[in-house]
TORKOL-4160 file (C-alpha; in steps of 0.2 Angstrom, whole numbers, padded with zeros to 4 digits, m for minus):
133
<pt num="1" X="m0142" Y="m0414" Z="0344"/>
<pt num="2" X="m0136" Y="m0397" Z="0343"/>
<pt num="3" X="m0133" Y="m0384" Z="0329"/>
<pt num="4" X="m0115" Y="m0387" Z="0325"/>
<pt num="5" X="m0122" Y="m0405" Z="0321"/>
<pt num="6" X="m0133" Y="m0399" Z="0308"/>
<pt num="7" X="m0129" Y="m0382" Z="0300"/>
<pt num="8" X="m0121" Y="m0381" Z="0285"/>
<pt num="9" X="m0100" Y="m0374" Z="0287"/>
<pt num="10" X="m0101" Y="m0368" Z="0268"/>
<pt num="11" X="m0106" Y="m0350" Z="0269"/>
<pt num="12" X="m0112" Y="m0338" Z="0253"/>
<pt num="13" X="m0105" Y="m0320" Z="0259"/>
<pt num="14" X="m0109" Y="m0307" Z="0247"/>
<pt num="15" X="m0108" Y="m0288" Z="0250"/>
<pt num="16" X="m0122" Y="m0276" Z="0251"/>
<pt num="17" X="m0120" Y="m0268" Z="0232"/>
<pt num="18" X="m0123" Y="m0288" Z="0226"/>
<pt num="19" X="m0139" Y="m0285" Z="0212"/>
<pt num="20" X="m0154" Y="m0299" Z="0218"/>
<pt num="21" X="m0150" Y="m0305" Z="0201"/>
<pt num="22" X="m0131" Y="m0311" Z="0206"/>
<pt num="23" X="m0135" Y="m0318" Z="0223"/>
<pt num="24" X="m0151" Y="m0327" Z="0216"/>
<pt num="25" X="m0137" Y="m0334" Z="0205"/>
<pt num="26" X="m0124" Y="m0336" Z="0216"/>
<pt num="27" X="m0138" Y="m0345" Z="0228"/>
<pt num="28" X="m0145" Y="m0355" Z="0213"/>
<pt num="29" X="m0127" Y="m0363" Z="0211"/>
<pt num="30" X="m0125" Y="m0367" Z="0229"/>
<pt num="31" X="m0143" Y="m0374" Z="0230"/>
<pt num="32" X="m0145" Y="m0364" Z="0245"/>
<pt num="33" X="m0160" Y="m0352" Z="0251"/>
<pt num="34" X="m0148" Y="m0340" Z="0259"/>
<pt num="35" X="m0134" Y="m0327" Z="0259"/>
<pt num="36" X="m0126" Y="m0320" Z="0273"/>
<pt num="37" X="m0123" Y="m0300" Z="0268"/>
<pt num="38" X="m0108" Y="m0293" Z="0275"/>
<pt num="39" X="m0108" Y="m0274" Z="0276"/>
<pt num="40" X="m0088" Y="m0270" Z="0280"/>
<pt num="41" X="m0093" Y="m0249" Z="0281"/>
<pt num="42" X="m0105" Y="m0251" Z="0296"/>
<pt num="43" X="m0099" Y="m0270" Z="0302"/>
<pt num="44" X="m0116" Y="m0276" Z="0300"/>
<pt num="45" X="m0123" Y="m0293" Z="0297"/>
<pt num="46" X="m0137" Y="m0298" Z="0288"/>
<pt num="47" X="m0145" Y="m0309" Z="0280"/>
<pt num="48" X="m0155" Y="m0310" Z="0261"/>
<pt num="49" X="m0167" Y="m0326" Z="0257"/>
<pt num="50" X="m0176" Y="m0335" Z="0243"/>
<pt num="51" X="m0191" Y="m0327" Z="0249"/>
<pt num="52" X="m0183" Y="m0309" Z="0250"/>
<pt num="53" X="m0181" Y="m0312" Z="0230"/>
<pt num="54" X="m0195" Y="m0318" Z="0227"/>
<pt num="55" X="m0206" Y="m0303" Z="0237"/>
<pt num="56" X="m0195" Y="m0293" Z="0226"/>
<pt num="57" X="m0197" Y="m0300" Z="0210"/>
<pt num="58" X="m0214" Y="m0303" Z="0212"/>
<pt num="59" X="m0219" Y="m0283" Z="0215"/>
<pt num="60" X="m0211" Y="m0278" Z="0201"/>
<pt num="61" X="m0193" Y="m0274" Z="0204"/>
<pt num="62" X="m0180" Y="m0275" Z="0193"/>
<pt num="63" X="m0165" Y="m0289" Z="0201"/>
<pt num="64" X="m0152" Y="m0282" Z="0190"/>
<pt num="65" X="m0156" Y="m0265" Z="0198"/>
<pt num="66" X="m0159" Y="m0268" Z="0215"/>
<pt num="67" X="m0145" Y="m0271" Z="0227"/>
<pt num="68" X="m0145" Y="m0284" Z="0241"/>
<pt num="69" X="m0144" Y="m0270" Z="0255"/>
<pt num="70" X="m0161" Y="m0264" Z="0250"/>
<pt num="71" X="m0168" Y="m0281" Z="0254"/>
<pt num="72" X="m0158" Y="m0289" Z="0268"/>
<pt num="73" X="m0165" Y="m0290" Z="0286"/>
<pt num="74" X="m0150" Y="m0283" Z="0296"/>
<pt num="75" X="m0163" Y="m0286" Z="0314"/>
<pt num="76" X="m0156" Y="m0303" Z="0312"/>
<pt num="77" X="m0158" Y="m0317" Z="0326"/>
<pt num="78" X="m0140" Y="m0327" Z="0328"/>
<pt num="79" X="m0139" Y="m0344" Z="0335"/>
<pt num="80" X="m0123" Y="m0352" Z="0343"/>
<pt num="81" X="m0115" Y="m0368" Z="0338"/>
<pt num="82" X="m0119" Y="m0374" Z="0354"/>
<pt num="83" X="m0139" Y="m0373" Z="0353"/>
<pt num="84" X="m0149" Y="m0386" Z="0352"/>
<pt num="85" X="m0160" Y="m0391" Z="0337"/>
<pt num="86" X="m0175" Y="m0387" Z="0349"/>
<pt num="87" X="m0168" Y="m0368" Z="0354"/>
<pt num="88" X="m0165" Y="m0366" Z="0336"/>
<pt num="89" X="m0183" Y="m0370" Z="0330"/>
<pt num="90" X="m0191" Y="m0362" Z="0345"/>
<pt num="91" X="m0183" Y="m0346" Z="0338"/>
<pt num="92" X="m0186" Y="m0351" Z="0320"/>
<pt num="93" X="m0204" Y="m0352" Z="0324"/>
<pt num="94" X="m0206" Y="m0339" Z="0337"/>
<pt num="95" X="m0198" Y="m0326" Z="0323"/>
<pt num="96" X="m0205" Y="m0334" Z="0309"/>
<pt num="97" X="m0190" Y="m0335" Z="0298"/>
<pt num="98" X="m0181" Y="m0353" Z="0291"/>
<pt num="99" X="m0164" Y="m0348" Z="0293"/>
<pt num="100" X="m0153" Y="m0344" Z="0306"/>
<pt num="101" X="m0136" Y="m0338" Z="0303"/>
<pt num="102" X="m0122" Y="m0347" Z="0316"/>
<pt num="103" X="m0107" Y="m0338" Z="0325"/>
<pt num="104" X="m0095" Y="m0341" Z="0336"/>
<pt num="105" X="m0083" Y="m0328" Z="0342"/>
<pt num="106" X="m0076" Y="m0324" Z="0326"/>
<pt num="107" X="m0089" Y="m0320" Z="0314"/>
<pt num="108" X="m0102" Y="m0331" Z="0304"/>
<pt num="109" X="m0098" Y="m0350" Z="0305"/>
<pt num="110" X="m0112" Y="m0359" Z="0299"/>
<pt num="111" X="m0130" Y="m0355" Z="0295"/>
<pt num="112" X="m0145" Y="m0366" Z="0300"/>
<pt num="113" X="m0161" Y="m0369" Z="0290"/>
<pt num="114" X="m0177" Y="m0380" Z="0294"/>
<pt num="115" X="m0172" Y="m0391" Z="0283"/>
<pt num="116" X="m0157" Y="m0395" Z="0292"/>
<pt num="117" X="m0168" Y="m0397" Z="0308"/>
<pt num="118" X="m0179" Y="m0408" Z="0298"/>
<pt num="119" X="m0167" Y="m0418" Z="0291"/>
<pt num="120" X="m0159" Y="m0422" Z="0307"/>
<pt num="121" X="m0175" Y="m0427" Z="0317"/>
<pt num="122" X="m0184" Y="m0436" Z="0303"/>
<pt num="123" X="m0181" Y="m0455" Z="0302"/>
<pt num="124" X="m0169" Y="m0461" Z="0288"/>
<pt num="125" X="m0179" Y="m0471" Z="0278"/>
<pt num="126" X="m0173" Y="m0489" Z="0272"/>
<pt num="127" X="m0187" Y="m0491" Z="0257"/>
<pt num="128" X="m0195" Y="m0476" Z="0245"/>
<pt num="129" X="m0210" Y="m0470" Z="0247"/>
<pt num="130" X="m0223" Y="m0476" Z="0237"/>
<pt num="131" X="m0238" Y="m0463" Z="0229"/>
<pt num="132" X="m0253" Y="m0469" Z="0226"/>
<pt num="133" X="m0260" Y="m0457" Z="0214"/>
């Protein structure tokens, strides 16, 4: 199976002044755990997680303050729509991050997240689990 089979095509752009407070929100709506941050004055791309909040917010900084430029991880690892699920994870793992952004020629198409990965290699399941508890 490859990438362009299991990444998700809706993509949350925001822009490098974004507070963490409007892309948590932003994030929050779209039940995802990631933005792609687009900086048009130096053409970068990055990329701003749930985690990247949550280190924020958990040191002490203010998310109505601090800006998503501060916090994204512009070294980013980018996988093709034509990777297989097993390149994906081997650079998942070997980079230690859970999301990978997808492009093709044009720009951002996609992004990729363990879960995805996961969700494609684990058995659909015909009955619920039962817990024991």
């Amino acid at each position: 199976m490859l990438v362009r089979d299991a990444m998700s095509t809706l993509v949350l752009t925001i822009g490098p002044t974004h507070t963490l407070r409007q892309a948590a929100q932003l994030m929050s709506a779209r039940r995802i755990g990631a933005a792609v941050v687009l900086d048009r004055d130096t053409s970068g791309i990055g990329i701003l997680t749930e985690r990247d909040i949550l280190n924020a917010v958990g040191s002490g900084q203010n998310p109505d303050t601090e800006t998503a430029s501060t916090h994204t991880t512009n070294d980013v690892v980018f996988a093709a729509p034509s990777w297989t699920l097993e390149e994906a994870a081997e650079a998942m793992t070997h980079g230690g991050f859970r999301h990978l952004i997808v492009l093709d020629d044009h720009g951002p198409v996609g992004i990729v997240s363990v879960r995805d990965i996961i969700r494609c290699w684990a058995p659909a399941r015909r009955h619920p689990v039962e817990l024991v508890g």
